[in-house]
N, C-alpha and C positions, 0 to 999 in steps of 0.2 A: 885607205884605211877606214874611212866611214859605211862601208860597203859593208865591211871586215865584221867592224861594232855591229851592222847592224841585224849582219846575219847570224852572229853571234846570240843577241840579245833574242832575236824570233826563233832560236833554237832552243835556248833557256827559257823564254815565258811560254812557248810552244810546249815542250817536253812533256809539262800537265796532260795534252792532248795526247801525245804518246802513251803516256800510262793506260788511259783507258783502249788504245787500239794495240801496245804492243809487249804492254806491264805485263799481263797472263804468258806471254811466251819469253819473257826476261825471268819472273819468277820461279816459272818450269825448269830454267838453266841453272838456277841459283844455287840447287841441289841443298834447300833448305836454309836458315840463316849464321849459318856460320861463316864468319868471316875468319880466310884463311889465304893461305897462297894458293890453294886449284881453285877458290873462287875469285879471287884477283885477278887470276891466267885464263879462265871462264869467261869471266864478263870484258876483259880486254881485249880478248880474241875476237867476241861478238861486235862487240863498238869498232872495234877498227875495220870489220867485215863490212856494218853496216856505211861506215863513212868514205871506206874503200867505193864502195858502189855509190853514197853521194856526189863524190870528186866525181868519177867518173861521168854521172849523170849531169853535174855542172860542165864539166870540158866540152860536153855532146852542145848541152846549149847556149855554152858562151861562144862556140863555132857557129851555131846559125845566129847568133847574135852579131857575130863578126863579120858576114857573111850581106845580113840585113844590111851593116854599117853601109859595106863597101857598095851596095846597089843603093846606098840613100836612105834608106827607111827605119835606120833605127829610132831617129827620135820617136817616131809613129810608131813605132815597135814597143816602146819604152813607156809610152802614152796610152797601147792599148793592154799593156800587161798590167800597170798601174791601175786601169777603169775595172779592171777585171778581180784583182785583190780586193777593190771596193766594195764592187757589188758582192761579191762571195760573203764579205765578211757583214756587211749590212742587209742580207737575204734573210729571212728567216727560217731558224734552222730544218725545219722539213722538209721545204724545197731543197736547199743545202746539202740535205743527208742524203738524198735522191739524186740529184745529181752526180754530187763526186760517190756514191754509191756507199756511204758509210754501213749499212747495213750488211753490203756484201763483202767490205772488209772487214766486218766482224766475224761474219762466216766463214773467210776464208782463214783468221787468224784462230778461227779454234780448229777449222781442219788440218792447218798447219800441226798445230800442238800435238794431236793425235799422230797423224802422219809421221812424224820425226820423232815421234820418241826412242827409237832405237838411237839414231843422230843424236840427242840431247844426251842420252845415256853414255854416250864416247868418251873415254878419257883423253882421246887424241884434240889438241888444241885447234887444228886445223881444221876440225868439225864445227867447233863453234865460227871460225869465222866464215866458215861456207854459209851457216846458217844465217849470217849475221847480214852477210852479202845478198842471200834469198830475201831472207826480210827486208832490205834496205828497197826491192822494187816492188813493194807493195804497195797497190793506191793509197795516197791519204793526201790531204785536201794541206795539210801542214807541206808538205814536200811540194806540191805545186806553185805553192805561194814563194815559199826559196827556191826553187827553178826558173822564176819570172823573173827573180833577181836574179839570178846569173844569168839569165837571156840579155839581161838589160846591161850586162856587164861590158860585153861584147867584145871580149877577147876568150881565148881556150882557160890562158895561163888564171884569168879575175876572174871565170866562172867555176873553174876546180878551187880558187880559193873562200869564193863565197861558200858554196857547199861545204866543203871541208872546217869554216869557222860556223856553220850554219847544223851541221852534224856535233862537233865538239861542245855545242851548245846545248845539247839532248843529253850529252851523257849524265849528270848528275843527277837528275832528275831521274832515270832510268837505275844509276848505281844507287842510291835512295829506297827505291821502289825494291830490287831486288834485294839487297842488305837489310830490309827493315817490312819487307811485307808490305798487311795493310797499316802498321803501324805510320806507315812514311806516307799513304794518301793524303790522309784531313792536311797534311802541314801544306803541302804540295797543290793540293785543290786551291786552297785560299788563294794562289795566285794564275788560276786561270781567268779569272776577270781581263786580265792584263789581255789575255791575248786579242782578242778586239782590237782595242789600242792601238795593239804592235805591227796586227795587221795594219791597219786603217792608216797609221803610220808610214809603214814601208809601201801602202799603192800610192798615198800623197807623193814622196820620194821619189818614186819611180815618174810620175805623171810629169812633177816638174823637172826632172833631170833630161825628159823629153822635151819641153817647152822652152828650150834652147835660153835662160834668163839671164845667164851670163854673173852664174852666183858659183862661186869655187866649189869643185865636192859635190856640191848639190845638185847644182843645172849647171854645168861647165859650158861656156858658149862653142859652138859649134859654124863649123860653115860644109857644105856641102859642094863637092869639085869633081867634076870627073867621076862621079858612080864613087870617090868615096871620102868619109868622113876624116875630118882635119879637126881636133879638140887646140883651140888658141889656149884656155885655159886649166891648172892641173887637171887629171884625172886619178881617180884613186885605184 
């Protein structure tokens, strides 16, 4: 359950980050600010599109997470996705943007927008969640940080649920932004400070749940047998 919380919480302090990479193609769908039932059935179809294709991308890596266990190396697995939240989040931001390639997911999300507008234009529900599923494997540097956590989960079943509470986490923040415009920005910005934090947070977590410390939830003690991992204490 800690896992759960926590992928939750960097889906909601994260979401901010969403805005600016996926607000313009949420807003496009929104078919202007009226709140009704086809924009209910709209932005429902999207979100579940997009967390559809989260789950799916956590099951992919809490299998090699499970995978690592059995040949021995997840704590070191655990330890080097944790170093790597780190450094990401304490880089600064131009190196940052250059690497996970911010620039060219911006480009790609307005070519999107063009591209699809026959698709957006659909009154058919199942358009929006294809769309929603397209969108959901777009680079962003938010999605790699909860994939590290489901790696580190190391089972199929804890990495589709990381993601999937890590997805649910976005949604507000995204139904905000489309419901309300720019109006919904400034409230939403004020808490992108946080994400820092949340990161820098979840690599700490990740690092010591590697470091074997024998703390419930956190670092569950471990022993290694036979190519594969034995947890003496809970796991969440």
């Amino acid at each position: 359950m800690y896992f759960q919380l926590a992928a939750l919480t960097l889906g909601f302090l994260g979401s901010t980050h969403c805005i600016g990479m996926c607000g313009p193609l949420v807003v496009a769908m929104s078919g202007g600010n009226k709140i009704d039932l086809q924009f209910a059935i709209r932005q429902g179809m999207y979100n579940a599109g997009r967390i559809y294709t989260y789950v799916l991308l956590g099951g992919a890596f809490g299998f090699m997470g499970s995978v690592a266990g059995m040949a021995g190396f997840q704590q070191w697995l655990s330890i080097i996705a944790g170093t790597i939240v780190l450094a990401l989040t304490i880089m600064p931001m131009a190196i940052r943007s250059r690497l996970l390639g911010y620039n060219s997911i911006a480009r790609l999300t307005a070519k999107l927008q063009q591209q699809f507008k026959q698709l957006l234009s659909s009154r058919n529900p199942l358009s929006r969640f294809g769309f929603g599923a397209i969108n959901g494997l777009l680079p962003c540097g938010l999605i790699y940080a909860a994939l590290a956590g489901a790696l580190a989960t190391g089972s199929v079943q804890s990495g589709m649920g990381f993601m999937l509470f890590f997805g649910l986490g976005t949604v507000p923040a995204l139904l905000m932004v489309s419901a309300l415009s720019k109006h919904a920005r400034p409230a939403l910005l004020k808490i992108k400070g946080m994400i820092p934090v949340m990161l820098m947070a979840m690599g700490v977590l990740l690092i010591l749940r590697g470091l074997n410390l024998g703390i419930p939830y956190i670092s569950p003690q471990s022993t290694e047998k036979e190519g594969h991992v034995y947890q003496y204490c809970h796991r969440p």
